[in-house]
C-alpha positions as CSV (number, residue, x, y, z in Angstrom):
1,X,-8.0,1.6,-12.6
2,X,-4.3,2.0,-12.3
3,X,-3.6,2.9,-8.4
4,X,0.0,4.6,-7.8
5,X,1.9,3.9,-4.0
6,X,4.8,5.9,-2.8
7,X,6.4,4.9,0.3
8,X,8.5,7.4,1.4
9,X,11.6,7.2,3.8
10,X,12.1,10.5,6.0
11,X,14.3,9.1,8.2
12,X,18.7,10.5,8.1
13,X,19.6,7.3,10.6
14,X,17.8,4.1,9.6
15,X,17.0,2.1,6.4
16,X,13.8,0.4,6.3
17,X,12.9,-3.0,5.3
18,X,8.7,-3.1,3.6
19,X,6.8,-6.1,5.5
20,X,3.4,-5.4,4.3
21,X,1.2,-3.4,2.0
22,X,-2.9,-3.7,2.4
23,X,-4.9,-1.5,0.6
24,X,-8.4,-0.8,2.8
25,X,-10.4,-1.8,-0.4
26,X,-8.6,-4.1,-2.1
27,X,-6.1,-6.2,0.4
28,X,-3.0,-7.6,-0.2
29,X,-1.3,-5.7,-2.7
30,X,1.4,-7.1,-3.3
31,X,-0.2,-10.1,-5.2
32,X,-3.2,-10.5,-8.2
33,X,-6.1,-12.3,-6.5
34,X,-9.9,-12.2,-7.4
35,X,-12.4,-10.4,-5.8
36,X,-14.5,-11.5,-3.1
37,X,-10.9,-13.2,-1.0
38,X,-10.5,-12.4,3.0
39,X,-9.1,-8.4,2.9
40,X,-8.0,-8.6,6.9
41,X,-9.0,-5.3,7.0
42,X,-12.1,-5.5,8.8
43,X,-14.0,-5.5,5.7
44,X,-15.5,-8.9,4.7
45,X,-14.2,-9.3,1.0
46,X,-11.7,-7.2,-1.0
47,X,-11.8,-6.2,-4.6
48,X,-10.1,-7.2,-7.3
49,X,-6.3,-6.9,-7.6
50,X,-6.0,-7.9,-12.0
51,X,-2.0,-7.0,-11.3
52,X,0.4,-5.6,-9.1
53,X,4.2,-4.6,-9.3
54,X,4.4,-3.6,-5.8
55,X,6.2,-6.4,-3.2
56,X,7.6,-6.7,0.1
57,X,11.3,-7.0,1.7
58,X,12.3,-4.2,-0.2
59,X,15.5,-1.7,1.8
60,X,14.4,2.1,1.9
61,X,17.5,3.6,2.2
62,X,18.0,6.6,5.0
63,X,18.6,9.4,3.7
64,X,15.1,11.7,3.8
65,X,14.2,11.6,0.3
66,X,14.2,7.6,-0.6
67,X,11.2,5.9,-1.6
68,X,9.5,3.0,-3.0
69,X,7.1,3.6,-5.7
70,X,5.0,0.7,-7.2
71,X,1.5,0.2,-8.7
72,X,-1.3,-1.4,-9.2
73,X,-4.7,-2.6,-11.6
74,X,-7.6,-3.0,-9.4
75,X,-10.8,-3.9,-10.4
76,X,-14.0,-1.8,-8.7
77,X,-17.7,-4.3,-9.5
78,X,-19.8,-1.3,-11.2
79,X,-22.6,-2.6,-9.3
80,X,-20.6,-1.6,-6.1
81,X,-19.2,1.5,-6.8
82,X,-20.3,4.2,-4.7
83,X,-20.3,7.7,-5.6
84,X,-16.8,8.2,-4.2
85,X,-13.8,5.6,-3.7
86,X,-10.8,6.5,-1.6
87,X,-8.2,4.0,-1.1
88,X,-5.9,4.1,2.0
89,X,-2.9,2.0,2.1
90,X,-1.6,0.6,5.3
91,X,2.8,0.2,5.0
92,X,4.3,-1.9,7.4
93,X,8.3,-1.7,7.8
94,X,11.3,-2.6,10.0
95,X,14.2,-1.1,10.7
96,X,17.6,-2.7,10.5
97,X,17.1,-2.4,14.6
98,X,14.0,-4.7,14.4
99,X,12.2,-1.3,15.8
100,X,8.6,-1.5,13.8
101,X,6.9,0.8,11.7
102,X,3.1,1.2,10.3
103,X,1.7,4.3,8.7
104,X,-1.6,4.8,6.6
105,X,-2.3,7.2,4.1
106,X,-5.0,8.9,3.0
107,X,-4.7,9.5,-1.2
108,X,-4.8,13.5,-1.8
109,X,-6.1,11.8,-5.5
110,X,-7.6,9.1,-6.4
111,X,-5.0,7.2,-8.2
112,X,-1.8,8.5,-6.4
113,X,-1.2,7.6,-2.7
114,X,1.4,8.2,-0.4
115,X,2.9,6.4,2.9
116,X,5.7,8.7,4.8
117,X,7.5,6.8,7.9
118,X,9.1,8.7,10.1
């Protein structure tokens, strides 16, 4: 399943630079790795992440209405699948300040989700 991530920039003053992108479910998404690696999520193992285009230390501009968009194939075992799966993706930034940033989004569907910093 292809999983979309928007990272949105609402801020008029400050650019902002992307540290880190974990996905609750599958970890690190920002490189492919099997399933059953360390997520550092409090979860025990992670799921499949087959490919990614999505990566770190990129500049948000200011502005209200920049983003980042990237996305990624993650594999779900069948045997493991519950009834629903709902991603939420953790976004880590600084500022050109060095002030920090973390927001986590909740995906209004199940293949698009969005991370607003303020």
């Amino acid at each position: 399943m292809t999983f979309k991530v928007v990272i949105t920039n609402n801020s008029s003053d400050d650019s902002l630079t992307i540290n880190s992108l974990v996905d609750n479910k599958f970890g690190d998404i920002t490189t492919a790795h099997a399933v059953n690696v360390s997520c550092g999520t409090g979860q025990a193992t992670c799921e499949q992440v087959v490919s990614t285009n999505c990566a770190t230390g990129g500049l948000i501009a200011a502005g209200g209405a920049n983003n980042y968009s990237c996305q990624f194939v993650g594999r779900i075992i069948a045997s493991q699948v519950p009834s629903t799966h709902t991603n939420n993706v953790t976004a880590t930034s600084t500022d050109l300040d060095g002030h920090a940033f973390s927001d986590t989004s909740t995906p209004d569907t199940q293949v698009s989700i969005s991370v607003t910093f303020p």
